[in-house]
N, C-alpha and C positions, 0 to 999 in steps of 0.2 A: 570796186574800191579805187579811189584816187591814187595812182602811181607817179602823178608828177611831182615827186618830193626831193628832196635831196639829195643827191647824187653820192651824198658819202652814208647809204641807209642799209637793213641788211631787213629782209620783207619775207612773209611767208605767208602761206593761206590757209597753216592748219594749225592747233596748238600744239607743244613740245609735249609729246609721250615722255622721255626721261631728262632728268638732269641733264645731259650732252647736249641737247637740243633747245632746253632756254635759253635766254639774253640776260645778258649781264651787265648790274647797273654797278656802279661804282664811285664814292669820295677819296678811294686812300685810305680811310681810315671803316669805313659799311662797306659790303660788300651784298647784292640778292642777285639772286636768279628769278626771273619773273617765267612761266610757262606760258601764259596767256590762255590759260582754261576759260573757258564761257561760264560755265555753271559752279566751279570749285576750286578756283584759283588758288595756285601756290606760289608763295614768292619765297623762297628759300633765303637767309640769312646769313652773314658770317661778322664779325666781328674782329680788327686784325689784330688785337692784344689777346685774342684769347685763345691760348694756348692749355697743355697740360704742364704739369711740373711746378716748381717754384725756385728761386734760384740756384746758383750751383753749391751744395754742399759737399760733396766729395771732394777730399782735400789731391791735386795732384801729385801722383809720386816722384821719385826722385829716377829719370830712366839715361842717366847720363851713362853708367855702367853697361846696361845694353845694349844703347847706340854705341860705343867703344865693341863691344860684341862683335855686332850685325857688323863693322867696318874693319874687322880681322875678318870673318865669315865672307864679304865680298872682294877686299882686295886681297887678302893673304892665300884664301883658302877656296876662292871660287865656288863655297859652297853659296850659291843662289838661295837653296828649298832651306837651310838650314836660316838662313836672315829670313827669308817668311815667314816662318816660327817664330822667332824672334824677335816677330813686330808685335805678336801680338799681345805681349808681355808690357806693352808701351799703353794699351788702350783701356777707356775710361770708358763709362756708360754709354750709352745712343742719345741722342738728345730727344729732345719731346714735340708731341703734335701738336699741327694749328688743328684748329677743331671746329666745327659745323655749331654755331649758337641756336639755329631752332628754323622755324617758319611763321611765316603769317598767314593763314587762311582765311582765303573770303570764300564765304557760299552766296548764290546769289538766286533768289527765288524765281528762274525763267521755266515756265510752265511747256511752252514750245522750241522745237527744234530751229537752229541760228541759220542765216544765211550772210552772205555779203562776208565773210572773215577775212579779219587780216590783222598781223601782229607783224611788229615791225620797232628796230632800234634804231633813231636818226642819230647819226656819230658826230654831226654838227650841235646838236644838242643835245648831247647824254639824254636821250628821254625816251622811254619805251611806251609802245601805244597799245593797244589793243580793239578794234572797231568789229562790230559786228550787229544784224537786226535776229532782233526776235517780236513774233507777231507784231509785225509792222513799227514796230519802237527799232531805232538804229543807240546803241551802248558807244560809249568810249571809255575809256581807262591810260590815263597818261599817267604815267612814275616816272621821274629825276632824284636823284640822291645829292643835296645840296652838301657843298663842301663850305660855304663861310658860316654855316647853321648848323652842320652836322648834324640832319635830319632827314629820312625820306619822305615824299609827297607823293602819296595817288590820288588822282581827283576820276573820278567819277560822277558823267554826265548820260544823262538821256534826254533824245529828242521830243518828247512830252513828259509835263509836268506828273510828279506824283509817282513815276515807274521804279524808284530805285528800291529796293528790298533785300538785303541782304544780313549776315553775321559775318562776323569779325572775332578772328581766332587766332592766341598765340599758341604756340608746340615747341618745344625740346628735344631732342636726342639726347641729351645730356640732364645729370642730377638735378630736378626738379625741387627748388626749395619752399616759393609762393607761387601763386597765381590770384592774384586781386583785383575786382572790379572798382570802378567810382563810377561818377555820373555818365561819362564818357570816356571814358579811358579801361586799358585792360595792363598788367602790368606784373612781369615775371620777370622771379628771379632764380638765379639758380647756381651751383656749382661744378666746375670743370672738376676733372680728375687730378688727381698728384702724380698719375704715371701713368701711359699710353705703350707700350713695346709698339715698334713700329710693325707693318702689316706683314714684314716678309719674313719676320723673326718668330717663331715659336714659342709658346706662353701660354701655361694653365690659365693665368690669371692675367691679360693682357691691359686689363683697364681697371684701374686701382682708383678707389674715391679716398675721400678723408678719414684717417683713421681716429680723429682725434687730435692730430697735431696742429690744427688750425692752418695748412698747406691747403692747395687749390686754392683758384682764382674765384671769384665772385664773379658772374656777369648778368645784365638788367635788358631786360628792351620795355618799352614801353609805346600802347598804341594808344592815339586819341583820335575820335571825329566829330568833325566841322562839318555837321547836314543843315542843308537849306530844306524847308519843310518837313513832314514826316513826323516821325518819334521816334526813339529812340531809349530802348532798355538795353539793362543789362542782369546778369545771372551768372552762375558758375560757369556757362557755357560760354561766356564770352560780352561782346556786345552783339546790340541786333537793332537794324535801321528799316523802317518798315513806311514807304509809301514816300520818298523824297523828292526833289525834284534833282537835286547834287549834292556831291559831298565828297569832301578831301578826308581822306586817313592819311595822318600824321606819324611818322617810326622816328624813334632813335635806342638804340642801341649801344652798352659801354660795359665796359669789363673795370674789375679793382687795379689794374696793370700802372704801376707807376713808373718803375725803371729796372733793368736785369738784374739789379743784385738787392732790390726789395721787397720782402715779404708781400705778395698780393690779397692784402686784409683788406676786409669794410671798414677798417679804423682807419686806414691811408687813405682807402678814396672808396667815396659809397657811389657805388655806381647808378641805382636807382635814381639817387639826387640828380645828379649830372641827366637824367634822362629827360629830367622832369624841366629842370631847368632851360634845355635847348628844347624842348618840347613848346613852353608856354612863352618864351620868347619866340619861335617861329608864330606861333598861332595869333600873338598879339601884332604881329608887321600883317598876318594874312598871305594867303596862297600868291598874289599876284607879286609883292613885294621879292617874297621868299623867292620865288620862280626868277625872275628877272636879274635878282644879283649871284644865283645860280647862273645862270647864264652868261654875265658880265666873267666872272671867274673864270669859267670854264673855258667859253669861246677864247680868251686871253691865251690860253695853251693848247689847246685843240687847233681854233684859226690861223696860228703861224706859219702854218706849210698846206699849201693845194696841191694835188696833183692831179693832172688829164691828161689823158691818150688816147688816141683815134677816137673814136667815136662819141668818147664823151666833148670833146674839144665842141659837138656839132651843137648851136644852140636850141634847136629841134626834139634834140636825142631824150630819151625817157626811159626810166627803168622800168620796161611793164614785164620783167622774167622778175621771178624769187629767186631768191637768194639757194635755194638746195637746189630749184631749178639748173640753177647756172653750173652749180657744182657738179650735178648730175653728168649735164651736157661736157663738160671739161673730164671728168674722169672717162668718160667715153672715150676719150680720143678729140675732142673738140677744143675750139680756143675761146677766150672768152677775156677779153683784154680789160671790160669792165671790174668783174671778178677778181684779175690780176692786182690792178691798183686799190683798187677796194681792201682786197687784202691788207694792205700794204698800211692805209689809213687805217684801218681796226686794230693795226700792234699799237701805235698811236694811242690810239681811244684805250686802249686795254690798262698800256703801260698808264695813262692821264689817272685812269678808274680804279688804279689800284697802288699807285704811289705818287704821294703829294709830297710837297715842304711839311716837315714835320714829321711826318709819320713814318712807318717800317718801310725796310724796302718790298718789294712783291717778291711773292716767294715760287715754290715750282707752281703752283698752279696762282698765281698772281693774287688777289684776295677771297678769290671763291672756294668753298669745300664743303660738301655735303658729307663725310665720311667721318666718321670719331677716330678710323684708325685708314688714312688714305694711305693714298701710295706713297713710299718714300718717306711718308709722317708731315709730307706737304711743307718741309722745311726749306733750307736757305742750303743747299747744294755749293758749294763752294768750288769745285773743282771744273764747272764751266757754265753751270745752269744760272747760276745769280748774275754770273757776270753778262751772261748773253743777254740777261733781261733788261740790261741798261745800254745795251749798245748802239740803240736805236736814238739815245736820251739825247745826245750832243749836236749831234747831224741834224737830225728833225725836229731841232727847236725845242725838246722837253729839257733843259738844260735846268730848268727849276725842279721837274721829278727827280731830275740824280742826286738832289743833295739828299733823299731819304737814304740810297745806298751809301751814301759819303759820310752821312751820320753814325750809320751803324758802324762802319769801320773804324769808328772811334769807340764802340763799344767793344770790338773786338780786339783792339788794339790793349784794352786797360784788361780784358779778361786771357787775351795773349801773351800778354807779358808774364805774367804767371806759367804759364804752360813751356814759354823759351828756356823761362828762368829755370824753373823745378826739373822737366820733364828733360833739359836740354843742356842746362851749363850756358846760355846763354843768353845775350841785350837782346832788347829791343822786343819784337814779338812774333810769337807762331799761331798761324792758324792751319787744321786740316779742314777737312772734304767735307763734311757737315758742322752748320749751327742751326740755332736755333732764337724762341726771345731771349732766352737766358744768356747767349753770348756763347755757347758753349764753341771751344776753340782747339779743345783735346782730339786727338785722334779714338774713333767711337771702336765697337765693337765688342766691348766687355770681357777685352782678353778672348775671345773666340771668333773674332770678325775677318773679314782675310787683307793681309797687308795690302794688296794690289787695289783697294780704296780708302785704306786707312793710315796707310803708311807714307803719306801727303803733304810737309808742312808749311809748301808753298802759296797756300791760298792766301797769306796777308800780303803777301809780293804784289799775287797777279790784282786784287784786290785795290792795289794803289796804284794800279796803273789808270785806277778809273778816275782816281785822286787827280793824276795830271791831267789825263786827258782835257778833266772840266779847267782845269786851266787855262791849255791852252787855246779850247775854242772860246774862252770867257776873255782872258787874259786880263783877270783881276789881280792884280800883285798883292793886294795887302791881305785877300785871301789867299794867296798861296804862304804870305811871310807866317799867318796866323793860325792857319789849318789845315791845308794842303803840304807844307812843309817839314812841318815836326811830326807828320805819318810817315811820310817818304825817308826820313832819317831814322825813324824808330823801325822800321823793315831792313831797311839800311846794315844797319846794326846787328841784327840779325844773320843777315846775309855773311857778314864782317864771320862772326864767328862759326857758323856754320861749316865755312867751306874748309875743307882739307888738300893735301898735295896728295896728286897723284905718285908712282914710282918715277915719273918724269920732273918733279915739282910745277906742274900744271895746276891751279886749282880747281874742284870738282867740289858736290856734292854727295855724302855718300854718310848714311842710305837712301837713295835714292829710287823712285818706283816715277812710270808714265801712267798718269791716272786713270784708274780701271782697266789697265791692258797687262797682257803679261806675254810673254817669249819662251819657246821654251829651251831648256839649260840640254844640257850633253848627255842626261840621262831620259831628256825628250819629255821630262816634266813641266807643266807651267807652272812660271815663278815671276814675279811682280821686284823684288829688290834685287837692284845693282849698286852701280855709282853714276850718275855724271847724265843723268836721263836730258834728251834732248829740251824738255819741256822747260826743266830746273833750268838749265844753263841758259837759256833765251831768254827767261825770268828775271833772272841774274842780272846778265849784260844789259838788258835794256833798263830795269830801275836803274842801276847804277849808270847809266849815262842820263838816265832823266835830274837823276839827286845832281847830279854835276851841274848840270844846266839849271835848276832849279837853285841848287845855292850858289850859280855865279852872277843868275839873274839877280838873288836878292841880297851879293856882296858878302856874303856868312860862308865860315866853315872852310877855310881854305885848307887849314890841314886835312880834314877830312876830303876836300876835294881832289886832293893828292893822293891820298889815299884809294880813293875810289878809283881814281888811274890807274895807279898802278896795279888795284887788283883785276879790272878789265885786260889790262897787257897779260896779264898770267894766267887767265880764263882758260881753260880749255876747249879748242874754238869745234865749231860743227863738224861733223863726221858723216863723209858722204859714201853710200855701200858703192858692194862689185856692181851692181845693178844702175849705179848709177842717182838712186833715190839716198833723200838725206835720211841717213838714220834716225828711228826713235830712241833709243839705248846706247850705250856707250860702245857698243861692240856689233856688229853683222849678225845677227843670230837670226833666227827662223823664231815669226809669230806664233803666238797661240793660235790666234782668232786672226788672219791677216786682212779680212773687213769689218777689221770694229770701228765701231761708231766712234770712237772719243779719235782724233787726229792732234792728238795734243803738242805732237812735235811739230806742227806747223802753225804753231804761236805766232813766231816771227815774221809769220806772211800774213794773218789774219789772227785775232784781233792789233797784233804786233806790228810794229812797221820796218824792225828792219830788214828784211831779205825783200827786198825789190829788185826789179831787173833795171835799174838805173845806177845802181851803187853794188849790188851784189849778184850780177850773172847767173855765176855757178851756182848758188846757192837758190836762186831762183827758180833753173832749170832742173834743179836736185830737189827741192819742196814739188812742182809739178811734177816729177817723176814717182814721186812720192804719189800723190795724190791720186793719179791715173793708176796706180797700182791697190792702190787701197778699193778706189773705185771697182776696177776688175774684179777685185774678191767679194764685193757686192756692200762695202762701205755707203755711208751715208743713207741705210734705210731707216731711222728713227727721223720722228719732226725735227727737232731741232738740230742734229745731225748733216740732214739734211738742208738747212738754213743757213749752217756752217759751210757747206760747199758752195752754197749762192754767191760769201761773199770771198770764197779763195780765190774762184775763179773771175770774179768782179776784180781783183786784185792782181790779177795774173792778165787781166784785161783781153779775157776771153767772152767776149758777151754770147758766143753761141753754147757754149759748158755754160752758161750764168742763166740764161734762158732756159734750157733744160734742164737745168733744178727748181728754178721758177716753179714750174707748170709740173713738176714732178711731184713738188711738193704741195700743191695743189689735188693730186690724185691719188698720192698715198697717205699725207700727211696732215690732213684736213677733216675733220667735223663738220655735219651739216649749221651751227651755229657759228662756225669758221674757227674754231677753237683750233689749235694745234696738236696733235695725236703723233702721243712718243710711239707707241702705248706704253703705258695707258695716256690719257690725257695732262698736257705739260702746257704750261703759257710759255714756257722759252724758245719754243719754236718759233710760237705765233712773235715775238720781239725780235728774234734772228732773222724772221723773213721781212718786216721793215728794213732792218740794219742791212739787209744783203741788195733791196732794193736799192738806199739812199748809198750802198754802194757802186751801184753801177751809174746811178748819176753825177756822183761827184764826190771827187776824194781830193784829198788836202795834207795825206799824213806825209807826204815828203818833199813836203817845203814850199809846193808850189800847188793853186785848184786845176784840178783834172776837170773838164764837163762832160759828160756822156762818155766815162773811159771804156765803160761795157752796155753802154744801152742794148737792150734787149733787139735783136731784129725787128722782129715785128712791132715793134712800139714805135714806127717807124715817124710819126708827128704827136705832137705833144708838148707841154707845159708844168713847168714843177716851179711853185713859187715858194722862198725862204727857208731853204737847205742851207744849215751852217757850215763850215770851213774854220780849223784853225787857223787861228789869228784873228779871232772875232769878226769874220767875215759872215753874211747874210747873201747867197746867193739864188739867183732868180734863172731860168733856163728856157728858153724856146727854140723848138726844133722841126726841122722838113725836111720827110726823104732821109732821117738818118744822120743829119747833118744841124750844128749849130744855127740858128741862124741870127740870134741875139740875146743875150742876156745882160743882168744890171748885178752888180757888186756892188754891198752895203759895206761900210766901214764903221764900226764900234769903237776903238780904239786909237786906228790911224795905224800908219807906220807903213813898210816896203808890201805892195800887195801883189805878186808873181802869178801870171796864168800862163798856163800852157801852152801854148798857140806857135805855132810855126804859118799861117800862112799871114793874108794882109789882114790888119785890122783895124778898128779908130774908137778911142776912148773918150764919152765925153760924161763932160760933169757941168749941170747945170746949164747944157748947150755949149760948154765951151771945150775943146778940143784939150786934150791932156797930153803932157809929151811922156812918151813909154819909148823904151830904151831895149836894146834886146840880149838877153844873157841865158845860153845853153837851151833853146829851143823855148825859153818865155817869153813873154811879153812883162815886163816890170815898170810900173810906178808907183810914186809915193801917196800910199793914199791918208788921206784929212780925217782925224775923227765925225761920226756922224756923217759922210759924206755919200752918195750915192753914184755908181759910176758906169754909166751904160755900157755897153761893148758891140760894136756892130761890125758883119761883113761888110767890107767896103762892094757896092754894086760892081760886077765885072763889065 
């Protein structure tokens, strides 16, 4: 087989035995897995509105009273285990699964055994291939999931005329309601369940269909084929193409899903229609049209950022190792710097294939699920798993996939408000630790769940951190006056009412819990609520200085911005132990678990910006003390966990700790399909270990670009083209030996452009020499909208 392909490809020589081990194609809105079987192909399906449940009916109760409880129980009476009780009195159902829509089976009539295999995803072209010969016939199999058509395309070719023979088959997991043939076409419909219990909860009855109340969602796929020669029937069994010379099968796939707080009827939206309709307008443009403005799309988000290091830089160099190959050799003990950046492009491709403009955000497993009752219920994890999925979005140019998480936060926002209101005595709005499509915003557990992941109602905070962020690397004002803005004030508002005084009149949070961890109390119990959890309070301080900056950029809200001052002065500031490490909890206590995975009180260093060692020393060397101790106890072993320390230490501008999470995560934390394994399997790893990459390349959160603050050692020459920077900068990087040796700054907006640089340097634009001024170890000039600005060592 031809391996001189694409250097951003992932290749194999055998087919996927299980789910874990196919390629995943993706619009954002379809999701398959393809195996690449020779004889009995399966492409697994998902659909990302289809979920279980129907919106929220459960009225929220009134828990102002108990929060009043829990905050005599923590500050009065230091009873800790007694507020864990007590939260659970606060909680509301579990929310509901995304769910697995079906498969597509091709059988294909090859009489002899295959030679020559090879299956392989090019991430330049979302497109999965499939090549292999039997008796002397060489097979191809190309699939792309078109996002302007919202359909999938397998074309299927043979090297002579007349060899294609196959059936064509839909399947469910789920309530079967039709299966219809036409002349060409196969086409099922069917219904989700009304309730799913998630997989780690106990349940006679875990999977609940319609009982009559017209609840569950509706959902359709429908397949047609486009054969050149042959015949073509069909029967109960399916379709069946016998004797072709090629032929494209045509998918689309739609669920009744209109909006979270709408009954999902066939009266609101027929989904079958909808199938049919982007069905017979793809087939009337034809496969080569359809393929080509796939392509124009796609490459537009996928092409904005390259990356090469050592060996791929050589124009020579060829991928002739697979891809499990590689992996193999790396978990051994071996390096493989290919593999490394490869990685890095596939969170990329993942993040492109599974959240678009429009649609949902990607959830723990991004849009794939084979499971009716997955892990976790494959939901929208709030308490670090969603937000990790987009952290790659700004940096690496996906700045158009964040608006899918920036959308929902508006759903959350209108079903949070409710939950502040009712559940809290308070504006604006709460979210906990899990949603869901429905928006669910309650804290879950059904009264029996345990406080220490329930008792959370920070997630709409950290949530609109994401809000600004795209701000500020976009630096669109009138999106921030018009929807970026009145989120950050509606959390705002929250925050406002929320906080209470300490016995010192400090203000804190209280009840207060550090997500999924717990400490244990003086009777050596673990317990999850206190007051004033490191995670809350760095939540806190940083929206409120973004809402300041945010309404003085857009001239609004001065009382309130005074406001927000003065509650920052009376925060209750970080708390550093006898050890020296910044605390998680409001007080010194001894861990439960002292290497659990969640490090949530080190926000502030990652994904947070403020504890840097340029403005905050001590608290810097107190978050790494922190860190190295968590490490010791054997922290950071889940994927994304471990993704998480890629980019602390990228932050802490340790590239030799940033390397060896790299490559750790690599060997522990890795799937032969390069998936990310918590376990079980999680896409937020696979998006944290982008994010922790385009961390060590180049950072921007404090005020000025960093280039290579943690380059990895060994990635010692190299090239990274169109890494973003706030302040709508587009930055370009080449390197030798370790060292800068030029790069080019694109300017979006214009305005003061600050780089880092202490030794000589010379900026030109357009060939002409730029005058740059020098302030606190940068180099500063005024950069031009649209302008491009080279940066070179001056020859010594």
């Amino acid at each position: 087989m031809d391996t001189m392909c694409s250097v951003n490809r992932l290749w194999y020589q055998q087919a996927a035995k299980e789910w874990l081990q196919a390629l995943p194609l993706g619009n954002g809105s379809m999701g398959a897995m393809l195996y690449g079987k020779v004889k009995n192909e399966r492409i697994q399906l998902n659909a990302e509105t289809l979920w279980s449940g129907a919106p929220l009916q459960e009225p929220v109760q009134d828990g102002t009273a108990v929060v009043e409880t829990m905050r005599q129980l923590v500050l009065n009476e230091a009873d800790y285990a007694g507020a864990d009780a007590a939260a659970q009195k606060l909680q509301g159902p579990f929310t509901q699964s995304y769910l697995p829509l079906g498969e597509l089976c091709l059988s294909f009539a090859h009489s002899g055994e295959e030679t020559d295999y090879c299956r392989d995803l090019d991430l330049d072209t979302a497109t999965a291939r499939v090549e292999y010969c039997v008796d002397g016939v060489s097979f191809v199999r190309s699939a792309w999931i078109s996002q302007p058509h919202g359909v999938m395309g397998v074309r299927l070719t043979a090297s002579r005329p007349g060899q294609l023979t196959f059936d064509a088959q839909l399947a469910t997991p789920l309530q079967t309601h039709s299966v219809e043939t036409g002349d060409s076409s196969v086409r099922l419909v069917g219904k989700a369940p009304v309730h799913v219990t998630p997989s780690y909860w106990p349940d006679e009855e875990p999977v609940r269909y319609d009982a009559g109340d017209g609840c569950g969602m509706w959902f359709a796929a429908v397949v047609d084929i486009d054969a050149v020669g042959g015949t073509m029937t069909t029967d109960d069994d399916g379709l069946h193409v016998a004797g072709a010379d090629e032929a494209v099968v045509w998918l689309a796939v739609d669920t009744s899903f209109t909006a979270h707080d709408a009954l999902p009827t066939w009266q609101n939206k027929d989904p079958l229609a909808a199938c049919q309709r982007r069905l017979e307008r793809a087939m009337d443009l034809g496969y080569a049209a359809v393929y080509q403005e796939h392509l124009a799309e796609y490459k537009e988000l996928f092409g904005s950022v390259e990356l090469l290091v050592e060996e791929n830089l050589d124009p020579a160099w060829q991928d002739d190792i697979a891809t499990d190959q590689r992996l193999q050799t790396v978990v051994a003990g071996g390096k493989d710097h290919h593999l490394e950046r490869l990685l890095f492009q596939y969170g990329r491709y993942l993040l492109v294939a599974s959240s678009r403009p429009g649609t949902l955000p990607a959830n723990l497993q991004g849009i794939w699920n084979d499971e009716v009752r997955p892990p976790w219920s494959s939901n929208w994890t709030t308490n670090i798993n969603l937000e990790m999925n987009y952290w790659p979005a700004e940096v690496t140019g996906l700045s158009a996939c964040h608006t899918a998480l920036l959308d929902f936060v508006n759903v959350l926002q209108q079903t949070g408000s409710e939950v502040a209101a009712t559940l809290y005595g308070c504006r604006g709005f709460a979210v906990h630790h899990n949603s869901d499509i429905w928006g669910t915003a309650h804290p879950v557990g059904g009264g029996r769940g345990k406080a220490l992941w329930s008792m959370w109602p920070m997630a709409g905070v950290w949530l609109c951190q994401h809000v600004w962020e795209h701000f500020l690397f976009g630096q669109d004002v009138l999106w921030l006056r018009q929807h970026g803005y009145p989120l950050l004030k509606a959390a705002a508002l929250f925050i406002e009412d929320w906080l209470v005084e300490d016995s010192q009149g400090r203000l804190i949070t209280c009840p207060s819990t550090s997500p999924e961890n717990a400490f244990l109390d003086q009777q050596q119990r673990a317990v999850a609520v206190s007051a004033a959890a490191t995670m809350d309070m760095a939540l806190i301080r940083e929206h409120l200085q973004h809402c300041c900056e945010a309404a003085e950029r857009l001239a609004v809200d001065a009382e309130h911005r005074n406001h927000w001052r003065e509650l920052l002065q009376r925060l209750r500031p970080y708390q550093i132990g006898a050890k020296g490490q910044l605390l998680e909890w409001w007080q010194d206590v001894p861990e439960a678990e002292p290497g659990h995975r969640h490090m949530s009180h080190l926000y502030g260093l990652y994904p947070g910006s403020h504890i840097h060692e340029d403005t905050e020393p001590e608290l810097t060397a107190a978050a790494e003390a922190s860190l190295r101790r968590r490490l010791a106890a054997g922290g950071g072993h889940t994927g994304w966990s471990r993704a998480w320390l890629m980019a602390f230490w990228a932050r802490l501008r340790r590239p030799d700790d940033a390397e060896l999470n790299l490559r750790e995560f690599l060997v522990s934390s890795t799937l032969t399909n390069l998936f990310g394994n918590h376990p079980p399997f999680q896409m937020d790893g696979n998006f944290g270990y982008t994010a922790g990459v385009a961390e060590m390349l180049l950072q921007s959160h404090n005020g000025y670009l960093e280039l290579l603050p943690a380059l990895p050692p060994t990635w010692s020459c190299g090239e990274v083209r169109g890494l973003r920077g706030r302040g709508a900068f587009t930055v370009d990087i080449t390197w030798q030996d370790n060292h800068v040796t030029q790069a080019a700054i694109g300017s979006a907006s214009g305005g003061r452009c600050s780089l880092l640089w202490e030794g000589p340097i010379q900026v030109l634009c357009d060939g002409r020499n730029v005058p740059v001024q020098r302030r606190n170890r940068c180099a500063v000039w005024h950069a031009e909208p649209g302008a491009v600005y080279s940066v070179h060592v001056p020859a010594s």
